[in-house]
C-alpha positions in Angstrom: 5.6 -2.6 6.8 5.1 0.6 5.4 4.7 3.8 8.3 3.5 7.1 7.1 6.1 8.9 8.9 9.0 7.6 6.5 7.2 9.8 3.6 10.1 12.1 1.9 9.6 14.2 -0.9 12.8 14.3 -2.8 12.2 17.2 -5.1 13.7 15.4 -7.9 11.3 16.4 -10.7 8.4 14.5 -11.6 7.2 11.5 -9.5 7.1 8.2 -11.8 5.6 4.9 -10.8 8.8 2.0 -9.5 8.2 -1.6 -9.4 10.5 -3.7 -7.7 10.2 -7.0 -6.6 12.1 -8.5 -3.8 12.8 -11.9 -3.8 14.2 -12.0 -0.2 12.5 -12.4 3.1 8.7 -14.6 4.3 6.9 -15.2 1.7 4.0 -14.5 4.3 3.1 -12.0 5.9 1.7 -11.1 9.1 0.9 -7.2 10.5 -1.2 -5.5 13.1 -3.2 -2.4 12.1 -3.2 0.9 14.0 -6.4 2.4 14.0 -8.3 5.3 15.9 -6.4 8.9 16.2 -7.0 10.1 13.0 -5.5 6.8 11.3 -6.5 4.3 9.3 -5.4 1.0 7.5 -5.3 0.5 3.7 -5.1 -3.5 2.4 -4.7 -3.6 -1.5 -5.8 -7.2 -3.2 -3.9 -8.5 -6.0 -3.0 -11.9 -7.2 0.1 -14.5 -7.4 1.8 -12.6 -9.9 2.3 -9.5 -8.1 3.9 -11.5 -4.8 7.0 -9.6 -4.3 5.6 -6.4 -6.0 6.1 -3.0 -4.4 3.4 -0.6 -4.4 3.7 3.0 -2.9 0.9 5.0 -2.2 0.9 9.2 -2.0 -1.4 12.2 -0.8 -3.6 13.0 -3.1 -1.2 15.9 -4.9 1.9 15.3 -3.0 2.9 12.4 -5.8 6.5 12.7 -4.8 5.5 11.8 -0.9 5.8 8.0 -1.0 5.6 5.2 1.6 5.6 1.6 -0.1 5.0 -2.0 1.0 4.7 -5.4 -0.5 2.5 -7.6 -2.0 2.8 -11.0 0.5 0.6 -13.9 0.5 -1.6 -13.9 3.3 -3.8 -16.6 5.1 -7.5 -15.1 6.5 -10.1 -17.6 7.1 -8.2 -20.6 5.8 -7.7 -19.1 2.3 -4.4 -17.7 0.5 -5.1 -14.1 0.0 -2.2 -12.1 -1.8 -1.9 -8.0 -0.8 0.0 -5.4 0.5 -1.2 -3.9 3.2 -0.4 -0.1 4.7 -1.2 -0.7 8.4 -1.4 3.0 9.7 -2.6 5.7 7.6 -3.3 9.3 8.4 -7.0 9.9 7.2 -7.5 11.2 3.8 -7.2 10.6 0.1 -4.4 9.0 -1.4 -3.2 8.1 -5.0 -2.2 4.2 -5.0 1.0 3.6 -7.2 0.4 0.7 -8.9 -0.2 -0.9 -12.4 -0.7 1.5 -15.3 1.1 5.5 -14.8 -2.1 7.8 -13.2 -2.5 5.5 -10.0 -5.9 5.0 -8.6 -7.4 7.6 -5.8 -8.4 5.8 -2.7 -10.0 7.3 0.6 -8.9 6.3 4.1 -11.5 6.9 7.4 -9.5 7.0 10.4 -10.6 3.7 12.5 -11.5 1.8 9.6 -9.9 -0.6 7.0 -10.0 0.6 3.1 -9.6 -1.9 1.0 -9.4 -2.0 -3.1 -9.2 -5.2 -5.4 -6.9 -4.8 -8.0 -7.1 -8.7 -8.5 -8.8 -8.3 -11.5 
């Protein structure tokens, strides 16, 4: 699961999108989400092709300030849901590494749940 505090800027030049996949480990995944404080939770839907997928996600501006998780499948409600979800999220906007180079900017409310469909 990704936590905000493990953000590092490494300084080394321009940020650039990584994918990695990681064939290891559930295949599901379960998480709890930590919101109130100043913190909220973003879930990102994709589909079955990005199970395994990393995607990082940055302050808005701060590209090179990354935390990442993975794309698992995901049971709610008796369906297969596939996402990555970043359980505890300082409120703010944030640039979602994903997909094309550019990102997409997202906005996180402390005590709520974002969520963005990229299952298109």
């Amino acid at each position: 699961m990704a936590r905000w505090s493990g953000a590092v800027d490494t300084g080394a030049g321009p940020a650039t999108p990584r994918v990695e996949h990681h064939q290891g480990g559930p295949r599901h995944g379960a998480c709890v989400l930590e919101l109130g404080g100043g913190v909220g939770a973003l879930v990102v839907h994709t589909t079955a092709a990005t199970l395994g997928t990393e995607i990082e996600l940055s302050p808005v501006g701060r590209d090179r300030e990354r935390v990442h998780t993975v794309v698992r499948e995901r049971i709610a409600a008796g369906r297969v849901l596939h996402a990555g979800v970043f359980p505890e999220v300082p409120a703010g906007e944030y640039t979602l590494w994903c997909g094309p180079p550019g990102g997409h900017v997202v906005r996180v409310v402390a005590g709520e749940v974002a969520e963005v469909d990229l299952g298109v």
